[in-house]
KOLTILO-600040 format. One record per residue (C-alpha): residue number from 1; residue in one letter; x, y, z. Coordinates in steps of 0.05 Angstrom, whole numbers. Layout:
BEGIN
{NUM, "a", {X, Y, Z}}
...
END
This chain:
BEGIN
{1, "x", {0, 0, 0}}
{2, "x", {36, 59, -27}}
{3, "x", {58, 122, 14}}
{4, "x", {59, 198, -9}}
{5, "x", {142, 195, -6}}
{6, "x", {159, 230, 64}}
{7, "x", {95, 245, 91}}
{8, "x", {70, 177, 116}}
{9, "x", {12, 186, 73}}
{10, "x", {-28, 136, 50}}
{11, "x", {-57, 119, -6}}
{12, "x", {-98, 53, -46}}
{13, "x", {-59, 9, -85}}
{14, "x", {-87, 40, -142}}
{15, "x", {-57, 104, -131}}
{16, "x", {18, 70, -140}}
{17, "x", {42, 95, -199}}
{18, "x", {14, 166, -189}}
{19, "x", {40, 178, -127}}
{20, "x", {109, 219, -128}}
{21, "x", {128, 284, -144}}
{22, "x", {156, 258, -220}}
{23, "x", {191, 316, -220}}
{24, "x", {125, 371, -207}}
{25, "x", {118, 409, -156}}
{26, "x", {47, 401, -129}}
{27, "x", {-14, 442, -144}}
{28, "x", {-62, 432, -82}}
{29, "x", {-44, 432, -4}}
{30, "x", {-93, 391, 40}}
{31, "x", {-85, 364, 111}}
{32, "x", {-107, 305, 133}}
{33, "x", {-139, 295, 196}}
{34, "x", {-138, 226, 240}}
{35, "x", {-210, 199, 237}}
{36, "x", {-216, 192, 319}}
{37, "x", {-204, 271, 317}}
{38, "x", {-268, 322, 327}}
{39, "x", {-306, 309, 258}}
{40, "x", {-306, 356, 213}}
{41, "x", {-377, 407, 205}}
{42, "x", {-420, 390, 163}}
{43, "x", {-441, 439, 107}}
{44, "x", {-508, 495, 121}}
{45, "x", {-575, 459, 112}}
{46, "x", {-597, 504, 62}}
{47, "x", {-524, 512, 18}}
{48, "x", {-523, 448, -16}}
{49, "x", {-504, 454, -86}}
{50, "x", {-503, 378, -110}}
{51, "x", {-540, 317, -79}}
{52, "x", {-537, 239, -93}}
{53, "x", {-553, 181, -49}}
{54, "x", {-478, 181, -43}}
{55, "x", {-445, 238, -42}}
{56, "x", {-466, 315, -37}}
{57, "x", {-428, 379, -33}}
{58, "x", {-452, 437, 7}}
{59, "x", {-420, 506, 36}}
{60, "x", {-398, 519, 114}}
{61, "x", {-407, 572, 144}}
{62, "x", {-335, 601, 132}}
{63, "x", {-347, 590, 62}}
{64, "x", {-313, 520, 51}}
{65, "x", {-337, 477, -2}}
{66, "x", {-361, 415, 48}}
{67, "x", {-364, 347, 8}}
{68, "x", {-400, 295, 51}}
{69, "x", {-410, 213, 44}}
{70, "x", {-475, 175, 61}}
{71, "x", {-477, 119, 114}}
{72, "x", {-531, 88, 98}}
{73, "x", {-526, 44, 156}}
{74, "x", {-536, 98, 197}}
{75, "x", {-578, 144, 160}}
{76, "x", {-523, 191, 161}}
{77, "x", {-484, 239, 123}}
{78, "x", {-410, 247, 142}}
{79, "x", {-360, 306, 124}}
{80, "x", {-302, 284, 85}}
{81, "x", {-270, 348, 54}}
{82, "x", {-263, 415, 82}}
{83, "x", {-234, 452, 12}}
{84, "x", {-218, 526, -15}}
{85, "x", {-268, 545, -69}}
{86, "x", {-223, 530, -119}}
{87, "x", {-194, 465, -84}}
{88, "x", {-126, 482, -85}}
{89, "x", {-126, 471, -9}}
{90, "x", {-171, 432, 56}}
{91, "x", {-171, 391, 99}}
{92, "x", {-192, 317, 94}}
{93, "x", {-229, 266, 146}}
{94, "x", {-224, 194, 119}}
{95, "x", {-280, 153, 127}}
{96, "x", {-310, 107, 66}}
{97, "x", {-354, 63, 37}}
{98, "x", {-427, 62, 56}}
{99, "x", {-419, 43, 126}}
{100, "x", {-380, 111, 130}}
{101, "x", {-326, 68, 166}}
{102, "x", {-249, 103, 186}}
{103, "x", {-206, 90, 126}}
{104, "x", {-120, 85, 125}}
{105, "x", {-124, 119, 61}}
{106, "x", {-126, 191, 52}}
{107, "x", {-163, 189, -12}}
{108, "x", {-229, 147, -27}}
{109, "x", {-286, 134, -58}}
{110, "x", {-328, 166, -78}}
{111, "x", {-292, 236, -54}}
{112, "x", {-227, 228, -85}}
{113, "x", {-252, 234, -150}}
{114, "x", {-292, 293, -128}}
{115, "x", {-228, 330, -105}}
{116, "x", {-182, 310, -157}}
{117, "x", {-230, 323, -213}}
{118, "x", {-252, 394, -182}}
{119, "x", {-167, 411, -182}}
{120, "x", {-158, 377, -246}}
{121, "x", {-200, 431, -284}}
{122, "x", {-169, 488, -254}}
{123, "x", {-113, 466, -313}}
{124, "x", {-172, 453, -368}}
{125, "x", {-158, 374, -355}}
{126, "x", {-221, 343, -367}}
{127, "x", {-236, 270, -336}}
{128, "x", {-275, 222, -376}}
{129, "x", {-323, 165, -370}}
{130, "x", {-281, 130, -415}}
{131, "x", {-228, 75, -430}}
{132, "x", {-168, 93, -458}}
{133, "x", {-114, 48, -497}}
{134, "x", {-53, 61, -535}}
{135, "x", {-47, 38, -616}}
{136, "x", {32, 46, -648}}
{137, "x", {45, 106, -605}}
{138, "x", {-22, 143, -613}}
{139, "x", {-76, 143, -551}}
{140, "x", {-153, 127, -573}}
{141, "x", {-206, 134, -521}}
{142, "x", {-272, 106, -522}}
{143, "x", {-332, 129, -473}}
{144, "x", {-402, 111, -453}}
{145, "x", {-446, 79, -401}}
{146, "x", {-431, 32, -360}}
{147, "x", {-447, -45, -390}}
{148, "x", {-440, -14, -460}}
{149, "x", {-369, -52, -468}}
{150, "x", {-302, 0, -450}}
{151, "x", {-275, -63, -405}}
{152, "x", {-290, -105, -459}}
{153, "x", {-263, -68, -518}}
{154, "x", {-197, -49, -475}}
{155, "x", {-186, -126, -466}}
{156, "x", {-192, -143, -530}}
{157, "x", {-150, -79, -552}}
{158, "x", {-106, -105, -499}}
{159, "x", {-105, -177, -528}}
{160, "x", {-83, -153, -592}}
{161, "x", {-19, -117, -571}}
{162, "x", {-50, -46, -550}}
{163, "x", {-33, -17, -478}}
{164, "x", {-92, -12, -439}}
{165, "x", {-91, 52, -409}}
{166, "x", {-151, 45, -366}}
{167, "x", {-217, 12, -372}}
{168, "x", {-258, 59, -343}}
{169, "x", {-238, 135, -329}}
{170, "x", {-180, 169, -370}}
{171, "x", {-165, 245, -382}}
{172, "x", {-147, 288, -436}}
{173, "x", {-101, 344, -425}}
{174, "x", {-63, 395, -477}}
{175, "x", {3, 387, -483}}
{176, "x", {44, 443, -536}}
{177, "x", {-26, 454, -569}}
{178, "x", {-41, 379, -577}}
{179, "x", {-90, 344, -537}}
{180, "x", {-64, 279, -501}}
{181, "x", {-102, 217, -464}}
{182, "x", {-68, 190, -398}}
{183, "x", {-104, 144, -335}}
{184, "x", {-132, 159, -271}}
{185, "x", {-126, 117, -217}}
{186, "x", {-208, 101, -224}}
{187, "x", {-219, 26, -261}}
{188, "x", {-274, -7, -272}}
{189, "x", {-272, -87, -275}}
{190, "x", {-208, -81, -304}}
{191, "x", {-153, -74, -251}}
{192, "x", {-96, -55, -289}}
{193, "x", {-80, 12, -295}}
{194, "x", {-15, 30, -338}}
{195, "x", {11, 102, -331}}
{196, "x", {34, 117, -399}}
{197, "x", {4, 184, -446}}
{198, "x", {2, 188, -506}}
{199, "x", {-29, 242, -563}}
{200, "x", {-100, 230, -571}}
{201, "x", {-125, 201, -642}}
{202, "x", {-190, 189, -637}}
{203, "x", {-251, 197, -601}}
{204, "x", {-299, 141, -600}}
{205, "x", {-369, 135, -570}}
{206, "x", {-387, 62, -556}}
{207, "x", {-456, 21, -588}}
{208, "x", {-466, -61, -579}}
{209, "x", {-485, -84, -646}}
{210, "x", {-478, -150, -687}}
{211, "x", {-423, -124, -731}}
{212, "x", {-362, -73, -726}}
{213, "x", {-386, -1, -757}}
{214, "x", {-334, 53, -743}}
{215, "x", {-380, 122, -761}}
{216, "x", {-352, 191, -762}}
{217, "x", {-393, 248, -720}}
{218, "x", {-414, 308, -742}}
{219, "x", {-389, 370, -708}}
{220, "x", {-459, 368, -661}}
{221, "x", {-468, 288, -642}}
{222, "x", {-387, 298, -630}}
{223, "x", {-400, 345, -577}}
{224, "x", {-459, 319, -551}}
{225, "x", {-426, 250, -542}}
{226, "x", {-369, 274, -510}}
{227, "x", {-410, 321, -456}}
{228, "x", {-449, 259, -435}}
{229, "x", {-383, 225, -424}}
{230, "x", {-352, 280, -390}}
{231, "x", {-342, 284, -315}}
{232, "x", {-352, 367, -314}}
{233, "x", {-361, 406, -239}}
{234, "x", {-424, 440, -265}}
{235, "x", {-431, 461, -197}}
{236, "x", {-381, 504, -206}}
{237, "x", {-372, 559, -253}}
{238, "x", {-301, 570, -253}}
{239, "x", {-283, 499, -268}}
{240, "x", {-342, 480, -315}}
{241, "x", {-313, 540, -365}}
{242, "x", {-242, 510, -364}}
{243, "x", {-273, 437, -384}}
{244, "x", {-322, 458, -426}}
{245, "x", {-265, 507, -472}}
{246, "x", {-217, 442, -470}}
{247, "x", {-270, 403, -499}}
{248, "x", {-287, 448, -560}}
{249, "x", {-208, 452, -570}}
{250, "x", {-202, 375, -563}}
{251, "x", {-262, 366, -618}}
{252, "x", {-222, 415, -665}}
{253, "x", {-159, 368, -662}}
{254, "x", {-182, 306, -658}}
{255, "x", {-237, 269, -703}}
{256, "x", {-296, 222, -668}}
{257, "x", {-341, 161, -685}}
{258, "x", {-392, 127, -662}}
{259, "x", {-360, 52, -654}}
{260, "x", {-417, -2, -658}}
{261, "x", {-373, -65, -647}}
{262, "x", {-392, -145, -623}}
{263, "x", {-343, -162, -572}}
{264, "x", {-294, -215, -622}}
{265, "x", {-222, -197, -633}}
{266, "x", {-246, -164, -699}}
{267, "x", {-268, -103, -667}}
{268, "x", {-189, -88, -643}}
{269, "x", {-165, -106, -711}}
{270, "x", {-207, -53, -739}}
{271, "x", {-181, -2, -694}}
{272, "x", {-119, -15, -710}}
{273, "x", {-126, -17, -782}}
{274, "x", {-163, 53, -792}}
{275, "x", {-152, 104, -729}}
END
């Protein structure tokens, strides 16, 4: 179970290879509190600005951004994160799951993708619902719900000599005017994780089907595909104009399809033949 290097931080195994400085210097400063320590407060009853039967995200009264979990054991809702409007500093509480149980990790589900996503598009780094893999040096990424086949499709990807990135979340991010796909640390069935990047090819928006149909988008079904695969802080101004900009500028680089595919080791074989 990996350690933030010098801090005795710790975090999942799936956090391994993106724990480090890799040569950065870091963008966000949180402190993490012991669970047995005073719990954090909870946000004002009437300043919630998200709700699910998981997680919601309210205000304090000094103003913090209050993210809180759901112990549904309990019939509870727990404070978690204590962070700066812009999350670029906080405090966290660890407790997880939906018992709402102490944790040894300093990041979990389902509030470490809440933090990390909120910082994330401070930078215009926008965090998909979407596999990623990488094809002779160039990254393809391919989003939509959940059963409609990314584990699947990474596998087979995988099978046929691609690297799968991720099978579930991944993240596009400009790099010298180009947009590039790397992992998160968030899989789906697919456990491996592989922290490689790569400039992004292609966009592809999943369909089952009985055959393999790779269909190019039109400049509107492109961009509606890709904002119901995005993971965007519309509860947030700030950070919902920095995604939503890197998404037109990601559509103007990059072309998309709409991938109907039957899960054989045809549909990698097409991929690799024409994106």
């Amino acid at each position: 179970m990996p350690e933030s290097p010098g801090s005795g931080v710790r975090f999942p195994g799936a956090y391994q290879s993106f724990t480090g400085s890799h040569g950065r210097e870091g963008t966000a400063t949180f402190t993490v509190l012991n669970p047995d320590t005073p719990r954090l407060a909870p946000a004002l009853p009437t300043a919630y600005r998200w709700s699910s039967d998981i997680w919601r995200m309210g205000e304090s009264e000094s103003g913090a951004l209050v993210v809180e979990i759901h112990d549904v054991v309990h019939a509870r809702w727990i404070p978690v994160v204590h962070a700066a409007p812009d999350f670029q500093s906080g405090i966290l509480q660890p407790f997880a799951g939906r018992r709402g149980e102490p944790s040894p990790f300093a990041l979990n589900y389902p509030y470490d993708q809440v933090l990390l996503t909120n910082l994330l598009a401070n930078s215009g780094v926008v965090v998909l619902h979407a596999a990623s893999v990488i094809i002779d040096g160039k990254g393809i990424a391919f989003g939509g719900r959940s059963g409609i086949g990314k584990t699947t499709l990474s596998r087979l990807c995988r099978d046929a000599g691609a690297t799968l990135l991720n099978d579930d979340r991944c993240a596009l991010y400009f790099r010298d005017g180009v947009p590039w796909v790397c992992p998160t640390p968030w899989h789906g069935e697919e456990p491996e994780i592989n922290n490689q990047h790569a400039p992004l090819a292609a966009m592809l928006h999943l369909d089952q089907g009985p055959s393999n149909q790779l269909t190019p988008l039109d400049e509107v079904s492109a961009l509606s595909s890709l904002l119901a695969t995005g993971i965007a802080p519309f509860y947030r101004k700030d950070g919902l104009e920095n995604v939503l900009d890197s998404m037109e500028q990601v559509l103007a680089h990059v072309p998309s399809y709409r991938f109907s595919f039957a899960p054989t080791p045809a549909a990698a074989e097409l991929l690799q033949g024409q994106v």
